[in-house]
FIZAGU-820499 format. One line per 5 residues: number of its first residue (from 1); for each residue x, y, z of N, C-alpha, C. Coordinates in steps of 0.1 Angstrom, whole numbers, padded with zeros to 4 digits, m for minus. Example, Ala and Ser with C-alpha at 12.3 -4.5 7.8 and 13.67 -1.06 7.14 Angstrom:
1> 0132/m0057/0078/0123/m0045/0078/0132/m0033/0078; 0128/m0022/0071/0137/m0011/0071/0129/0000/0079 $
***
This chain:
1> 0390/0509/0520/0397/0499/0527/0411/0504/0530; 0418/0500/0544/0429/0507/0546/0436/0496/0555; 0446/0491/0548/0453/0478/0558/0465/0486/0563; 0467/0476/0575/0479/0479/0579/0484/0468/0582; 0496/0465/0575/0507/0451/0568/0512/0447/0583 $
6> 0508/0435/0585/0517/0427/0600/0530/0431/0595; 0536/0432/0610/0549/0435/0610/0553/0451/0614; 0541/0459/0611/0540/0475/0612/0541/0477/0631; 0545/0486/0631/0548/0491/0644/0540/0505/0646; 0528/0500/0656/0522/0511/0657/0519/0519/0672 $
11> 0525/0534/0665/0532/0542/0677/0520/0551/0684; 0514/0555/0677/0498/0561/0687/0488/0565/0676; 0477/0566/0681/0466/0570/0672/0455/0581/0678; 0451/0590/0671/0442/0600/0671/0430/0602/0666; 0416/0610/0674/0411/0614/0665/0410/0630/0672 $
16> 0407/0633/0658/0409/0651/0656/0395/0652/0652; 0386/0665/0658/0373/0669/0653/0370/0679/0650; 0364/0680/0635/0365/0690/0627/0351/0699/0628; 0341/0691/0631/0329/0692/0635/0325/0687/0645; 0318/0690/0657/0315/0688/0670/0303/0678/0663 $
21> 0305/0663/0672/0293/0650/0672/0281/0657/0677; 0271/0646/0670/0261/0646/0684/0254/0636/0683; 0245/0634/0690/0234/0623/0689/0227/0624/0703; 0213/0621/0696/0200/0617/0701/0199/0607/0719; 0210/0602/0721/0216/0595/0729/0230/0595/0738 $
26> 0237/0585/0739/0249/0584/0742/0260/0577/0738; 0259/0583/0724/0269/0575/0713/0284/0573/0718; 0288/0564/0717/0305/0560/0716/0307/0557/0699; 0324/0560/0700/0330/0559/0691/0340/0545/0693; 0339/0533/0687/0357/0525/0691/0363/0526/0674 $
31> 0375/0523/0676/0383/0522/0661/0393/0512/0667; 0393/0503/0653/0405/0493/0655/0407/0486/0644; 0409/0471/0645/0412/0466/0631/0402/0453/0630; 0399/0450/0621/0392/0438/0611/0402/0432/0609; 0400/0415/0604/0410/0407/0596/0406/0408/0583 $
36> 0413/0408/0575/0414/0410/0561/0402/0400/0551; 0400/0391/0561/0384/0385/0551/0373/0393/0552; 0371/0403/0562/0363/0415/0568/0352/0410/0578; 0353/0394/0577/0340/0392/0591/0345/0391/0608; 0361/0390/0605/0363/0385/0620/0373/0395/0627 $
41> 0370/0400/0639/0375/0411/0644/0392/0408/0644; 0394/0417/0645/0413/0412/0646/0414/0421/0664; 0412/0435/0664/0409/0442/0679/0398/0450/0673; 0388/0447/0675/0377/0461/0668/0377/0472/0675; 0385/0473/0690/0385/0488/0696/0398/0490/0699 $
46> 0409/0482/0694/0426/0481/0696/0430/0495/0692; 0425/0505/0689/0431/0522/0687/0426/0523/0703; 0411/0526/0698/0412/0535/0715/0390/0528/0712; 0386/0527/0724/0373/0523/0726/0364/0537/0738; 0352/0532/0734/0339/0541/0738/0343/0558/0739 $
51> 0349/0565/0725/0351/0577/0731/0334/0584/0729; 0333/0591/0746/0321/0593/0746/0317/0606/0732; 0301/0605/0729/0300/0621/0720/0302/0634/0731; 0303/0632/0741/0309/0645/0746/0322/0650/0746; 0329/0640/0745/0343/0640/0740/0349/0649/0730 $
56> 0339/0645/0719/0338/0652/0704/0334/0663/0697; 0339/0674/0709/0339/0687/0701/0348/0696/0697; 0343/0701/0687/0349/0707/0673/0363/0716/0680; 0372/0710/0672/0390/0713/0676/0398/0703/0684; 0391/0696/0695/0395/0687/0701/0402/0675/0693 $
61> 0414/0670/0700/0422/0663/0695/0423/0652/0708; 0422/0638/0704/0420/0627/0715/0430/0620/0713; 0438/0610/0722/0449/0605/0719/0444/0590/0725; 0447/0579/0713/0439/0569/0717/0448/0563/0726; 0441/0549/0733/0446/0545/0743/0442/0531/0744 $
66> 0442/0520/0731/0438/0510/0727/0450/0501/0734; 0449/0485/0735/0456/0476/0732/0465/0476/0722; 0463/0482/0709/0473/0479/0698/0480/0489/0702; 0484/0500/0706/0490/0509/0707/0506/0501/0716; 0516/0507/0708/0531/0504/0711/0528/0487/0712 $
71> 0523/0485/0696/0522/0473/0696/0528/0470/0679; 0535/0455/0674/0538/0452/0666/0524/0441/0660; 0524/0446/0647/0511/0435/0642/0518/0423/0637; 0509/0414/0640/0513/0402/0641/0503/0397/0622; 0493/0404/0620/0486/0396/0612/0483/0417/0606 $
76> 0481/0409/0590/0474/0422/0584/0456/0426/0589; 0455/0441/0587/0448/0443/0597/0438/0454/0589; 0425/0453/0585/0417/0463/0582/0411/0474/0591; 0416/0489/0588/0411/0497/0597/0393/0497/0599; 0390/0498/0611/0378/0496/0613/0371/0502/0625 $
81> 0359/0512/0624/0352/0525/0630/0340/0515/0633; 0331/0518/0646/0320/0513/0647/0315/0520/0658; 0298/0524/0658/0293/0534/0669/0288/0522/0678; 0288/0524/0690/0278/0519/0704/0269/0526/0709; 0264/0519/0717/0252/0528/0725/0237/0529/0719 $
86> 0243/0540/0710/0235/0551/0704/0240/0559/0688; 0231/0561/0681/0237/0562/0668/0243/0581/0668; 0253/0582/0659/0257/0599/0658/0244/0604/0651; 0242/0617/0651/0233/0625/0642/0240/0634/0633; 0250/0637/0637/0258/0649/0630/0276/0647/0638 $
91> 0281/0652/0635/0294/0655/0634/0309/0652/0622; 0320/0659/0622/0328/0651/0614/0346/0650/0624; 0349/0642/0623/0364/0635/0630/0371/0627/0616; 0383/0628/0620/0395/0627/0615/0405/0615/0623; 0405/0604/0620/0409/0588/0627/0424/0594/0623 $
96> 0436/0589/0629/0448/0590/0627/0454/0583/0632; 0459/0569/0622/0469/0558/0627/0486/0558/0624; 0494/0562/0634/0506/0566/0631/0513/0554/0634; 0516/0543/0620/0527/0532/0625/0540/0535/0615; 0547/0522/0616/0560/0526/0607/0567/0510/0606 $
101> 0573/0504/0596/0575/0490/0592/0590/0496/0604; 0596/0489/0611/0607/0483/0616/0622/0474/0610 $
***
């Protein structure tokens, strides 16, 4: 579990791929935040949403492009990954949330 404390100012987010995705389909990636009880979305794709698995190959660096981005949190916030589409079969990525208290 990895919060990020309302009030945090968050300046951009990444993912870095160490290992090229794949899947059987046409997987997306979103990342964002949970509320801290864990059932109720706070932005569930506020980093960056549907990065396609073609997206995701090995060395590639993505720069998210969510709603939360050059945004102040208003409420604490659980980081939170979820696939669409289609499920991954293989790969590995590196989520990267760059905020800072104000």
């Amino acid at each position: 579990t990895c919060v990020i404390p309302a009030g945090a100012r968050v300046t951009k987010s990444e993912i870095y791929v160490e290992t090229a995705a794949t899947s059987g389909g046409s997987a997306v990636l979103n990342y964002g935040l949970m509320r801290t009880d864990t059932t109720t979305a706070y932005d569930i794709d506020g980093f960056d949403a549907s990065v396609a698995v073609a997206s995701l190959t090995a060395g590639a660096t993505i720069s998210g492009d969510g709603a939360l981005i050059n945004t102040t949190l208003a409420n604490d916030g659980l980081f939170s990954a979820t696939v669409g589409t289609a499920n991954f079969t293989a790969g590995k990525v590196k989520l990267r949330i760059f905020w800072y208290m104000p």
